[in-house]
C-alpha positions in Angstrom: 1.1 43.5 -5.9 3.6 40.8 -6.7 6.7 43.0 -6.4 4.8 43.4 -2.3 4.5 39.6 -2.1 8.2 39.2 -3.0 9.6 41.3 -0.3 7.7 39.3 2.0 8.2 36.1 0.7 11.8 34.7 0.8 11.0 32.0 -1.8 10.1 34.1 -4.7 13.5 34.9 -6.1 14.3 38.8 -6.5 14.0 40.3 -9.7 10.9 38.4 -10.8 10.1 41.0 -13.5 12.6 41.0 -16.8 14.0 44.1 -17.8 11.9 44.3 -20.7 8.9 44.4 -18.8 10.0 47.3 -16.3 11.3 49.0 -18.4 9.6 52.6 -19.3 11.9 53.9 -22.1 12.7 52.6 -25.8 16.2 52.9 -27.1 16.5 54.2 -30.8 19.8 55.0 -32.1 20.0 57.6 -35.1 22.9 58.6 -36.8 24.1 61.9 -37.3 25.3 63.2 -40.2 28.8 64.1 -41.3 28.5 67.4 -40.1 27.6 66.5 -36.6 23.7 68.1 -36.4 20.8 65.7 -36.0 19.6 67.0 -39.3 18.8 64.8 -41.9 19.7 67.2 -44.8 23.4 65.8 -45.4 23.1 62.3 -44.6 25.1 59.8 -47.2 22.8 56.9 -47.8 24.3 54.0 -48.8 23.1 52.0 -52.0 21.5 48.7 -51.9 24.7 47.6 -53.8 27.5 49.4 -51.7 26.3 47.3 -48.4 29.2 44.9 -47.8 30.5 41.8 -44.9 32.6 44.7 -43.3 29.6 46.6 -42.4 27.7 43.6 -40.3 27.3 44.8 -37.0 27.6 48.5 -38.0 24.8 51.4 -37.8 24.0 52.4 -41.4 22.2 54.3 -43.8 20.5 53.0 -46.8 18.5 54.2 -49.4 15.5 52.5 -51.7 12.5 51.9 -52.8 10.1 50.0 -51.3 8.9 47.2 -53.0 7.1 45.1 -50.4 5.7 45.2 -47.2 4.0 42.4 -45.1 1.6 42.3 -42.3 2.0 43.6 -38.8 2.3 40.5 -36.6 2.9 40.3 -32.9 6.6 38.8 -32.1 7.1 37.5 -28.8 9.5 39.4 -26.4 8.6 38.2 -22.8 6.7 34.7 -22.5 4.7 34.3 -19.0 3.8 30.8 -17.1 1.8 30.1 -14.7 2.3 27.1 -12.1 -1.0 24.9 -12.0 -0.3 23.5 -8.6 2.1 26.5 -6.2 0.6 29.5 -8.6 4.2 30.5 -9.1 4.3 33.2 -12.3 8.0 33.0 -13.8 9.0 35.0 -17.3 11.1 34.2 -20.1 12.6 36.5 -21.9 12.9 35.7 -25.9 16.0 37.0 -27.5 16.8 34.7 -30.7 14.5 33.5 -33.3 13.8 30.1 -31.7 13.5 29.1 -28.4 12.1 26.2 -25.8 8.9 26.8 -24.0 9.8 26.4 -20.1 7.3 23.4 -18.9 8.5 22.3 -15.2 7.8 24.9 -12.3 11.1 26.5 -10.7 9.6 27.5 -7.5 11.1 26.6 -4.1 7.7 25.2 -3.2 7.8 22.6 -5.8 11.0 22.0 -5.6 10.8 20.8 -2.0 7.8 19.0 -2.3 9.2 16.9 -5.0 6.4 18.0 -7.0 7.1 19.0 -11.0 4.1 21.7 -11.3 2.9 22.0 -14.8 3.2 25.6 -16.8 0.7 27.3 -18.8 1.1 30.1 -20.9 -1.0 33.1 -19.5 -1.1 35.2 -22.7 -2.5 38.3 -21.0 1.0 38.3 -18.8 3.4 38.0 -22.0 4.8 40.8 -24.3 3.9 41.1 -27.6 5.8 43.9 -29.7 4.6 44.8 -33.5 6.7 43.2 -36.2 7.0 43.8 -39.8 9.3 42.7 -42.5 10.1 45.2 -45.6 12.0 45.0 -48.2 13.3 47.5 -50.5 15.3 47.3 -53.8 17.9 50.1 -55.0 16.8 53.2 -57.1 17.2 53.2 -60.9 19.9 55.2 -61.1 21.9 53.6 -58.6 21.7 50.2 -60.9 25.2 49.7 -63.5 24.1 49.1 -66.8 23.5 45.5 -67.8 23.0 44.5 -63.7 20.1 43.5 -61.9 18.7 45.4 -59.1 19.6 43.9 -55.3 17.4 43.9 -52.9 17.7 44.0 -48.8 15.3 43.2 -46.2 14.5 45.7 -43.1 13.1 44.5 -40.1 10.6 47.1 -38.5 9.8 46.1 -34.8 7.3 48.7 -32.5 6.4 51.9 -33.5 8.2 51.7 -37.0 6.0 49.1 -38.1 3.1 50.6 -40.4 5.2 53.8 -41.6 6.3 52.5 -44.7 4.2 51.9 -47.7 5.3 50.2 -51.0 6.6 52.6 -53.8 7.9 54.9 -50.8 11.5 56.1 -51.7 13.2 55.9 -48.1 16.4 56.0 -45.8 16.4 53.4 -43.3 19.1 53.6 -40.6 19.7 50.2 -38.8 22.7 47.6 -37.9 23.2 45.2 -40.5 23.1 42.1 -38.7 23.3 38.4 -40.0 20.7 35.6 -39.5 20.9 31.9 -39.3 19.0 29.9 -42.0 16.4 27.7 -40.1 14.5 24.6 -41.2 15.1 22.8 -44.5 17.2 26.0 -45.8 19.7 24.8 -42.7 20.5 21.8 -44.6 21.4 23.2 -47.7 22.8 26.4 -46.5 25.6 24.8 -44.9 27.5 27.3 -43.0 26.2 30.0 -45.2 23.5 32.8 -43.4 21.1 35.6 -44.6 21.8 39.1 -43.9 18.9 41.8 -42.8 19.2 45.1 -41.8 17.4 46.1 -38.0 15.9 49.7 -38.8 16.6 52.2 -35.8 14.9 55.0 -37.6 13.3 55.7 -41.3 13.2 59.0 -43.0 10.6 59.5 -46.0 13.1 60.8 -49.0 9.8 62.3 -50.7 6.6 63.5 -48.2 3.3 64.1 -49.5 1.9 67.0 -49.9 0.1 66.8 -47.4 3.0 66.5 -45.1 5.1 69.4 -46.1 6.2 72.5 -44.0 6.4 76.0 -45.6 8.3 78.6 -43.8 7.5 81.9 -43.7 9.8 83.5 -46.6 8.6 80.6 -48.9 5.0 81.6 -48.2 5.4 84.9 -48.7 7.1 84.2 -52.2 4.5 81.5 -53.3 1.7 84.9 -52.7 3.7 86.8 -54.4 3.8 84.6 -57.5 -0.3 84.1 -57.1 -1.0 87.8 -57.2 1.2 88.1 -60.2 -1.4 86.7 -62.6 1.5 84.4 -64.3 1.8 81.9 -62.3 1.1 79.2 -65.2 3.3 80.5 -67.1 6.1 80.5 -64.6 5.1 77.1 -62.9 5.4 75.4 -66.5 8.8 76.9 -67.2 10.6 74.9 -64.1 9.7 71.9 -65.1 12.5 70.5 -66.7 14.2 73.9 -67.6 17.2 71.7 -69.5 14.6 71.5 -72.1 14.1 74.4 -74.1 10.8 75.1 -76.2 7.9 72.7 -75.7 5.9 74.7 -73.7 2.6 73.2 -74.4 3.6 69.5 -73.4 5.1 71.6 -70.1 1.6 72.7 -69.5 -0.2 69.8 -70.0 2.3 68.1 -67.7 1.6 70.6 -65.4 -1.6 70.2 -65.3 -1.2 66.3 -65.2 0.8 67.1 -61.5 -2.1 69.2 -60.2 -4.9 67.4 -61.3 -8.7 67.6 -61.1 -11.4 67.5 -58.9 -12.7 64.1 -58.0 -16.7 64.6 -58.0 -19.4 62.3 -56.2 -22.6 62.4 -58.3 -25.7 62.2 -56.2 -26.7 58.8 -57.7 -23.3 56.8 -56.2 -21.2 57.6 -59.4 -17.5 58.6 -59.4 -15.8 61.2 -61.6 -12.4 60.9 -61.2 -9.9 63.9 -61.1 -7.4 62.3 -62.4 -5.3 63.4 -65.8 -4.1 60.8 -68.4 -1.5 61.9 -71.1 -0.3 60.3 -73.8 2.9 61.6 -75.4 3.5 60.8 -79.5 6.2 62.5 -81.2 9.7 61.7 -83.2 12.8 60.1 -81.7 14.9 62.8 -80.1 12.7 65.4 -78.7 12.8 64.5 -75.1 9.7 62.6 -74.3 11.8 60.5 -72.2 13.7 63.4 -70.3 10.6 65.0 -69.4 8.7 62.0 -68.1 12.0 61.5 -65.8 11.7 64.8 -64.6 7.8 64.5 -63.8 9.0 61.6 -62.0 11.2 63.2 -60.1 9.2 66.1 -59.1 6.2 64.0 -57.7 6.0 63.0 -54.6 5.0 59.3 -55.2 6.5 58.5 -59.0 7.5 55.3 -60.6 9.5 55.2 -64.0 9.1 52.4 -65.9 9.6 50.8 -69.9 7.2 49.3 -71.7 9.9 47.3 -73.4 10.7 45.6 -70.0 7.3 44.8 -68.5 4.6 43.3 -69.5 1.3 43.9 -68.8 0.4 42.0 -65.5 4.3 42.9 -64.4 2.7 46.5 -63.9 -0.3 45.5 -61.6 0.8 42.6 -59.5 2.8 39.2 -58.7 2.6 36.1 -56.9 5.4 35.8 -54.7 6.3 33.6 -51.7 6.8 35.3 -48.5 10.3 33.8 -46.8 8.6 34.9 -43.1 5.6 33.1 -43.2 5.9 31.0 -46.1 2.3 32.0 -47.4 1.6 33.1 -51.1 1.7 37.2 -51.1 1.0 39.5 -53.9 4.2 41.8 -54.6 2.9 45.3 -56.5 3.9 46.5 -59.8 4.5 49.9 -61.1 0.9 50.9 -61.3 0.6 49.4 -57.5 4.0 51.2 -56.3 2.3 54.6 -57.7 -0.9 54.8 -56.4 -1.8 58.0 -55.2 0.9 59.2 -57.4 2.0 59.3 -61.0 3.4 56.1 -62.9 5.5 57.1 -66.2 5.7 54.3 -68.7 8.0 54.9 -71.5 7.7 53.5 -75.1 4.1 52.1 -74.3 3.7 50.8 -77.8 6.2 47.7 -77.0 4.3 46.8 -74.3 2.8 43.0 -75.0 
């Protein structure tokens, strides 16, 4: 109805609607991979480490784990006013993290009545786009011995918000852009500025199980091994194959994948179908090898030391969140594996 009014009204200036509000299409760029096909198959991630000042402004590829995630928040994209005295609706498009609220009407009307109409912010009006900050930290083995792991914070904005969980191992195409200290951090900062990566498009490095697609000669194989009437045997031999002999730990480790049936008893109560194992044995006969390889093979697995965490490192920690500035809870290793399987070597050091 307005865009009728404004062909008939020669005051209303043309083009009252911003881009961003006419617009009927998202652009998402996603990179291809060095052989050209869209599929993600060959793609060389880059580590957490191996992001440098020559990539700002580039489209890249980097892979992590997830170690935090905030809330979804609405971030303003198009701010709408309304005039209190003509009526006059104008927009203001928001494009940097800071900006001044319009508060004087622009209309010709005003204008020639030497009248300055008040605005008001009509909420219904304005655009309001999901955002949500992640950050994710580089994998284990990606880490030189003796160094710290980096982290690097992603920005998720519309439909990628809410597709990443922490403990997810991930590939997050974006452009590494840099951003401006603001407030009291401006002051110290100098001329220095933070660094964050605008994800394009994410790709989950392990799915569930849920989320996994079979093709048809798989299928047929996976039958063929059911109806064989070893398919314990065979399913406890590839794990870890390196490792020869120890086919009992294989099989309890096998069942520890699989796990139980969680029961609901009629009277509320819970059995859980969940399997723990403890490993003993002497130095040198590949405890640790084989929990790294259950690690590997689960969808959701976290590897950790009992010698480098302590016992509330594993469930949670109070951290500070640099968005909001509100106190946040950052998971451990038992938090980053839920759903999943958390490995914790030599748990005897643990204090």
């Amino acid at each position: 109805r307005m865009a009728a009014e404004n062909e008939l009204d020669p005051s209303q200036p043309e083009g009252i609607f911003p881009a961003e509000l006419t617009r009927r299409y998202t652009l998402v760029l996603k990179p291809i991979t060095p052989a050209g096909s869209d599929s993600d198959r060959n793609t060389k991630a880059l580590a957490v480490r191996n992001v440098r000042g020559e990539h700002l402004g580039h489209l890249i590829t980097v892979r992590g784990i997830t170690t935090r995630v905030s809330d979804v928040k609405p971030s303003v994209q198009v701010n709408a006013y309304t005039c209190d005295r003509c009526g006059y609706e104008i927009f203001q498009p928001v494009t940097s993290k800071q900006f001044t609220p319009m508060t004087e009407c622009p209309s010709s009307e005003c204008q020639q009545n030497n009248s300055k109409g008040q605005l008001f912010l009509s909420t219904r009006a304005s655009k309001f786009l999901p955002f949500q900050e992640v950050k994710i930290q580089e994998m284990a083995d990606q880490v030189p011995v003796g160094h710290i792991p980096r982290t690097l914070t992603v920005h998720c904005h519309g439909t990628l918000t809410r597709q990443i969980n922490p403990g997810d191992v991930i590939d997050v195409a974006g452009i590494f852009l840099p951003t401006p200290y603001t407030g009291f951090k401006a002051i110290r900062a100098g001329l220095l500025t933070d660094t964050y990566l605008e994800a394009q498009h994410v790709n989950q490095h392990k799915k569930a199980y849920d989320d996994l697609v079979f093709d048809a000669k798989t299928f047929r194989r996976i039958e063929q091994y059911k109806h064989s009437g070893h398919m314990y045997e065979y399913l406890s031999r590839s794990i870890a194959p390196e490792i020869y002999g120890h086919q009992d730990v294989k099989k309890a480790l096998l069942l520890l994948l699989i796990g139980g049936v969680t029961k609901e008893m009629g009277d509320g109560m819970r059995i859980r179908g969940d399997i723990n194992i403890c490993l003993m044995g002497d130095p040198g006969v590949a405890k640790s090898q084989l929990l790294k390889y259950i690690t590997k093979v689960a969808p959701r697995g976290v590897y950790t030391t009992g010698r480098g965490s302590s016992g509330v490192g594993l469930t949670a920690a109070v951290m500070r969140d640099p968005v909001t500035d509100e106190m946040v809870l950052e998971g451990g290793a038992l938090v980053l594996a839920d759903n999943g399987i958390c490995c914790i070597d030599e748990f005897d050091k643990m204090d």
